[in-house]
C-alpha positions as CSV (number, residue, x, y, z in Angstrom):
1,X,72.7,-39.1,50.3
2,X,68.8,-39.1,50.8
3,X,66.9,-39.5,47.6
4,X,64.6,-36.6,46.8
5,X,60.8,-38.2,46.3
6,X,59.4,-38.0,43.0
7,X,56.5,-36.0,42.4
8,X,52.9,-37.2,40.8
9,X,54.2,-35.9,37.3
10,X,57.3,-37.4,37.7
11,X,55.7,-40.8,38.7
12,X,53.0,-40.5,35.5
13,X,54.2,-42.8,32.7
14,X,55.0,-40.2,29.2
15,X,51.4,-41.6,27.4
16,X,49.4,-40.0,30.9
17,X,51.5,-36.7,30.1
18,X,50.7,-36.5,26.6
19,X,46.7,-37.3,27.0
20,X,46.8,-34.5,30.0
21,X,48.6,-32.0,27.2
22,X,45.7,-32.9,24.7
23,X,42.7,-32.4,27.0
24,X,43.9,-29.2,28.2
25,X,44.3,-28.1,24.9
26,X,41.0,-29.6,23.7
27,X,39.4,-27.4,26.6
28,X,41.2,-24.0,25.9
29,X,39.8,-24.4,22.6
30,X,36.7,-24.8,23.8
31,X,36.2,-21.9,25.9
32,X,37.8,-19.6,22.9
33,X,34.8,-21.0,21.1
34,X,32.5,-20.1,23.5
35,X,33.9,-17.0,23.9
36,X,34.4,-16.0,19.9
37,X,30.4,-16.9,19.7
38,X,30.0,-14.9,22.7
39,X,31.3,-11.8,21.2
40,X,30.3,-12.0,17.8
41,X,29.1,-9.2,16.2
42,X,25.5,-8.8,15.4
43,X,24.6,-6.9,11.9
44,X,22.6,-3.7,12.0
45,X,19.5,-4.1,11.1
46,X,18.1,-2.5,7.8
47,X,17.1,1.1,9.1
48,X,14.6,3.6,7.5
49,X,15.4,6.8,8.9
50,X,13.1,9.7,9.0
51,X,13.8,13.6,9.6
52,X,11.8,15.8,11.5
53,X,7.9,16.6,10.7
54,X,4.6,17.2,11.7
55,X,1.3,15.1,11.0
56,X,-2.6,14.9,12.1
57,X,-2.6,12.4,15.1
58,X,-5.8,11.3,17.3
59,X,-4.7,10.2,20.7
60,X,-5.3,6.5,22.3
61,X,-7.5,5.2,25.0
62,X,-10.6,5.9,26.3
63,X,-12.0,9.2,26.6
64,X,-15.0,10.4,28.4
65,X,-17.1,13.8,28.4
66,X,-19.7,14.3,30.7
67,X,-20.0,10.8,31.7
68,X,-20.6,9.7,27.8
69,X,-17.6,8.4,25.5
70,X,-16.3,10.5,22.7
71,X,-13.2,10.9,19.9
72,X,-10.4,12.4,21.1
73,X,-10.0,15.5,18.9
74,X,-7.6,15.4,15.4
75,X,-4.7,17.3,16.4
76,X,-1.0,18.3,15.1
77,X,1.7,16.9,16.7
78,X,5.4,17.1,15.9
79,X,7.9,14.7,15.7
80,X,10.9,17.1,17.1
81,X,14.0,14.6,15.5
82,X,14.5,12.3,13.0
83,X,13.5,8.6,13.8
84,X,15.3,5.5,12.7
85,X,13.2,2.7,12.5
86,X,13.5,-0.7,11.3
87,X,12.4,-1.5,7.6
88,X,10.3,-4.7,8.8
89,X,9.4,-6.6,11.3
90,X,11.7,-9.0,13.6
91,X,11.7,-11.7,11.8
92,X,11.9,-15.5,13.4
93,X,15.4,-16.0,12.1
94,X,16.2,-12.5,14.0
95,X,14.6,-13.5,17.4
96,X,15.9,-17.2,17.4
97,X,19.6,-15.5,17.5
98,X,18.5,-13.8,21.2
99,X,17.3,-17.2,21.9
100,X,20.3,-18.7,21.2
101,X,22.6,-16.5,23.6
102,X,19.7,-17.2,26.3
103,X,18.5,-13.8,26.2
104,X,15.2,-14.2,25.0
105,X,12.2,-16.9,25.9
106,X,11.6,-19.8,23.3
107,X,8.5,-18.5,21.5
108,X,8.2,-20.9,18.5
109,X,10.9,-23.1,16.9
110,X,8.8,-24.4,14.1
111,X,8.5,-21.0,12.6
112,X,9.8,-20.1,9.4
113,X,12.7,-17.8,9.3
114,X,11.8,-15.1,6.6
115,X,8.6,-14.4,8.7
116,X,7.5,-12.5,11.4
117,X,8.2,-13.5,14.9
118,X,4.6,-13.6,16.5
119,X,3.3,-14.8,19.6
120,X,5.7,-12.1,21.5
121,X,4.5,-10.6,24.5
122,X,5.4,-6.9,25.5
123,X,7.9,-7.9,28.0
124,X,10.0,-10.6,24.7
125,X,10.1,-7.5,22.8
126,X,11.8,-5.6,25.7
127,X,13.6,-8.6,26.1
128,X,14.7,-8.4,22.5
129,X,15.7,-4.9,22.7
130,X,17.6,-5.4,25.2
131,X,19.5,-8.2,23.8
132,X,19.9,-6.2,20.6
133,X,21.4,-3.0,22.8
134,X,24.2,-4.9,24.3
135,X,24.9,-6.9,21.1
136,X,25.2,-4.0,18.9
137,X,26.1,-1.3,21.3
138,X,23.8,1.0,20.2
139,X,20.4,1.8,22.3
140,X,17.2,0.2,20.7
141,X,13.8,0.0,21.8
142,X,9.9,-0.4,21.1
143,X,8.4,3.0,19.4
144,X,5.6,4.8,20.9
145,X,2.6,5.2,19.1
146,X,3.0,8.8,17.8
147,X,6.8,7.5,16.2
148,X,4.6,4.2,14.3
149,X,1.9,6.2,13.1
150,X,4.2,8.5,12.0
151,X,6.6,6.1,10.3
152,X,3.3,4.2,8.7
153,X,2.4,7.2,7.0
154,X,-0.7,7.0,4.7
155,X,-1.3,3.5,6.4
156,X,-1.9,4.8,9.8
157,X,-5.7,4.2,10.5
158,X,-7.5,7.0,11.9
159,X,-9.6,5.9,15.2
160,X,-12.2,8.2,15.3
161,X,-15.6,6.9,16.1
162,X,-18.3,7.5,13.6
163,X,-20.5,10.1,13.7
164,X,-23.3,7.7,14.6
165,X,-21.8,6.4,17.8
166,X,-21.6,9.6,20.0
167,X,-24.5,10.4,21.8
168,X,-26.2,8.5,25.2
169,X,-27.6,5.8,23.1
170,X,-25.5,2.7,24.6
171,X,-26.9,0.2,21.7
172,X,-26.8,2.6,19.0
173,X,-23.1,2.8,19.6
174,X,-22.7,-0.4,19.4
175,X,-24.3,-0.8,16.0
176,X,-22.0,2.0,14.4
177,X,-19.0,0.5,16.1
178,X,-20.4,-3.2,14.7
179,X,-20.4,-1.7,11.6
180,X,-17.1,0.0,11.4
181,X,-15.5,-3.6,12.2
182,X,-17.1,-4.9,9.7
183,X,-16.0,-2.3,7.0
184,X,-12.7,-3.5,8.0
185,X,-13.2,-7.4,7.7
186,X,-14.5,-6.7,4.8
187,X,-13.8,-8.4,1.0
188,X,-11.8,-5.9,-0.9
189,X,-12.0,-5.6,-4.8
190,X,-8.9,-7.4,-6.2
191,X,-5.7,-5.3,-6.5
192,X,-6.7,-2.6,-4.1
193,X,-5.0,-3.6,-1.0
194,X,-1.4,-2.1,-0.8
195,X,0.8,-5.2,-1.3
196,X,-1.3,-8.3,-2.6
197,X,-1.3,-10.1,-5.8
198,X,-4.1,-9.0,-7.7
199,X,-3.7,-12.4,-9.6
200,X,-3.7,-14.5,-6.4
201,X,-6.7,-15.2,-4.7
202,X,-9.2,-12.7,-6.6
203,X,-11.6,-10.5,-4.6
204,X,-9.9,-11.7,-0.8
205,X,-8.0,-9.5,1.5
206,X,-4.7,-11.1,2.4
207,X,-4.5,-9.0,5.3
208,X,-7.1,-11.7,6.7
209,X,-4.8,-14.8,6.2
210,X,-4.3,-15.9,9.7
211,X,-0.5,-16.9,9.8
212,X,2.3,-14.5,9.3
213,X,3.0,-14.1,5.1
214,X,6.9,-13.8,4.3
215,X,8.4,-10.1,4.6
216,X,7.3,-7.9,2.2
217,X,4.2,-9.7,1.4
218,X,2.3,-6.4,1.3
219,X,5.0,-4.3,0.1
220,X,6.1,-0.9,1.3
221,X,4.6,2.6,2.4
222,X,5.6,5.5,1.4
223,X,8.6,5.8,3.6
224,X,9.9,2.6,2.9
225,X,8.6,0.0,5.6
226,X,7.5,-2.7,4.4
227,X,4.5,-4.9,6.0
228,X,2.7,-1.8,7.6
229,X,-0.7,-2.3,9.0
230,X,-0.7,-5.5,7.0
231,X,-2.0,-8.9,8.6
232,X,0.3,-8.9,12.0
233,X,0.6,-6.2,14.5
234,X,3.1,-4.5,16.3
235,X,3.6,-3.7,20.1
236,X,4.2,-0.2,20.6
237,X,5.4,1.4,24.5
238,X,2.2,3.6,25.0
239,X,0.7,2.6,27.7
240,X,-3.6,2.7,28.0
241,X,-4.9,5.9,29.1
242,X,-8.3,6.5,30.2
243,X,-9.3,10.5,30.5
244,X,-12.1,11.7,31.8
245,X,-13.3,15.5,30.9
246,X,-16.2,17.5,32.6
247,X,-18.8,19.0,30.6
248,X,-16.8,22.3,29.9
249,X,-13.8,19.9,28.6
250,X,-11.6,20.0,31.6
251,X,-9.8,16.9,32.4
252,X,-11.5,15.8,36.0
253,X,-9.1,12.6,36.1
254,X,-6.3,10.2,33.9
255,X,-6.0,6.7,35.0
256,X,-2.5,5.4,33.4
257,X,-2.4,1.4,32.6
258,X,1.1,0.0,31.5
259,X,-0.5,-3.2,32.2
260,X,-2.0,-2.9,28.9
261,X,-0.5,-1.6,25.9
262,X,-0.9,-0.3,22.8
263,X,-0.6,-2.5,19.2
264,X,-0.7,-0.8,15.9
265,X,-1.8,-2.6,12.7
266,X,-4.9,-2.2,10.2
267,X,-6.2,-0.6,13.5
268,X,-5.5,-0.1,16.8
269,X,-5.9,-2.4,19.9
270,X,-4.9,-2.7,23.6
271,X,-3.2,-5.8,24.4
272,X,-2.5,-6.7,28.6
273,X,1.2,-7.4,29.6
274,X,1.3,-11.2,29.2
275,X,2.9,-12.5,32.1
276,X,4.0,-16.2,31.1
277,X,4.5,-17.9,34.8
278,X,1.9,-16.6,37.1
279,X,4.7,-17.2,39.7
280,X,6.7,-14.0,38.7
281,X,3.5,-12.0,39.3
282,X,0.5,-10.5,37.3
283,X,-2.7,-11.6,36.4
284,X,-2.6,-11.8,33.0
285,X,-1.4,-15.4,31.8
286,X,-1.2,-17.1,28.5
287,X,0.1,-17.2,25.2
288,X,-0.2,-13.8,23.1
289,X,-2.0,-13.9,20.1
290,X,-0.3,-15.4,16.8
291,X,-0.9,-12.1,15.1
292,X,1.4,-9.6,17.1
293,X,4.9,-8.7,16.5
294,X,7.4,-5.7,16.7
295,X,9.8,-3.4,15.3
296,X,12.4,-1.2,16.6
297,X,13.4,2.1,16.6
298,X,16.9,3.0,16.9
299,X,17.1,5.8,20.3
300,X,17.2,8.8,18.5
301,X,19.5,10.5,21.1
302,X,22.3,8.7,19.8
């Protein structure tokens, strides 16, 4: 009778079985690792939400009358439902967590964790919300400028030109403007900036320091966000607009600019869309500057 042939596992000695056993179990536990990390749940973060209101808002951008520039006029503007917005900034600890599941860019890994992620372009905060959104489940996002000055409250700065800058006098423009940026660099009297020490550093706006401070360094608005309009700003989605009104007020043209967005802080700035490999298009590349970060909102559709 023809003996049957013995097959490789029959032909393996018991000690090549038992090491094959191991290292498939070793690697089942590995991927059920992976896969636990994967899919763990990311915490909520601290939420401040607001209900539905009105307040006194001034538009962004440039506007232009008659071929001179002017203020945008002080209008009321409603904010139709309530807003949910986070209490402070992403912090580094926060942002390294997208980096970790390769969702986000490496920004800075020396940073300390109980401070503000800075150095964030537009496009790592989208990246962070995006993250966020499929971590959570639940839709976040940047707010527009009418939800932050709204949620800053009494610590939303006003952007109106002074009095002394309108008018067809290009260099007397500049002065006033020179001025106004000075008033806001300004040393403060000790214990009138919302937030400091009055014992600490007598007479000197913190707001100036020039590297993050730990969250809630300058305490918290009347809403309860804390670190509003103190010494790092926050990207916003409101894109630069540039209006241009005849000399009866009619708008004559609107030139749109995602390229550059707005960031809200002591004041109000445009930033351009950092692009960090020139390869991937745009002609704006670098590092963003060490004093912008974000916050989210919380879609209020959901």
């Amino acid at each position: 009778m023809p003996r049957t042939p013995l097959t490789p596992a029959a032909q393996a000695p018991s000690w090549a079985l038992a090491l094959l056993v191991v290292l498939l179990g070793l690697a089942a536990v590995a991927t059920t690792s992976r896969l636990w990390s994967a899919q763990a749940p990311i915490a909520l973060p601290d939420l401040v939400e607001l209900g539905p209101g009105a307040f006194r808002y001034r538009d962004p951008g440039d506007l232009w009358r008659d071929g001179q520039p002017t203020s945008a006029p002080l209008v009321t503007v409603q904010i139709p439902g309530r807003l949910r917005i986070m209490r402070h900034q992403v912090t580094a600890a926060d942002y390294q967590r997208c980096v970790q599941a390769q969702a986000c860019l490496v920004i800075d890994e020396d940073a300390a964790p109980d401070r503000p992620v800075v150095k964030v372009s537009w496009r790592d905060a989208e990246a962070y919300a995006a993250w966020l959104s499929r971590a959570t489940g639940l839709p976040f996002r940047l707010p527009t400028d009418r939800e932050w000055a709204y949620a800053a409250g009494s610590r939303f700065a006003d952007e109106a030109e002074p009095a002394n800058a309108q008018g067809a006098d290009p260099g007397r423009r500049a002065l006033a403007l020179y001025d106004k940026d000075a008033d806001r660099n300004a040393w403060r009297e000790p214990g009138r900036d919302p937030g400091r020490d009055p014992g600490r550093d007598p007479g000197r706006d913190p707001g100036l320091a020039k590297t993050p401070q730990p969250i809630g360094t300058f305490g918290a608005n009347e809403h309860g966000l804390l670190d509003v309009a103190g010494n790092v700003w926050e990207w916003t989605d409101t894109c630069f607009v540039r209006t241009t009104l005849d000399a009866q007020g009619t708008v004559a043209a609107t030139i749109v600019n995602c390229g550059v967005r707005l960031v809200e802080g002591r004041h109000r700035a445009y930033m351009p869309d950092f692009i960090r490999d020139a390869r991937a298009g745009g002609c704006s590349v670098g590092t963003p500057p060490s004093a912008i970060g974000f916050r989210l909102v919380l879609d209020a559709a959901r």
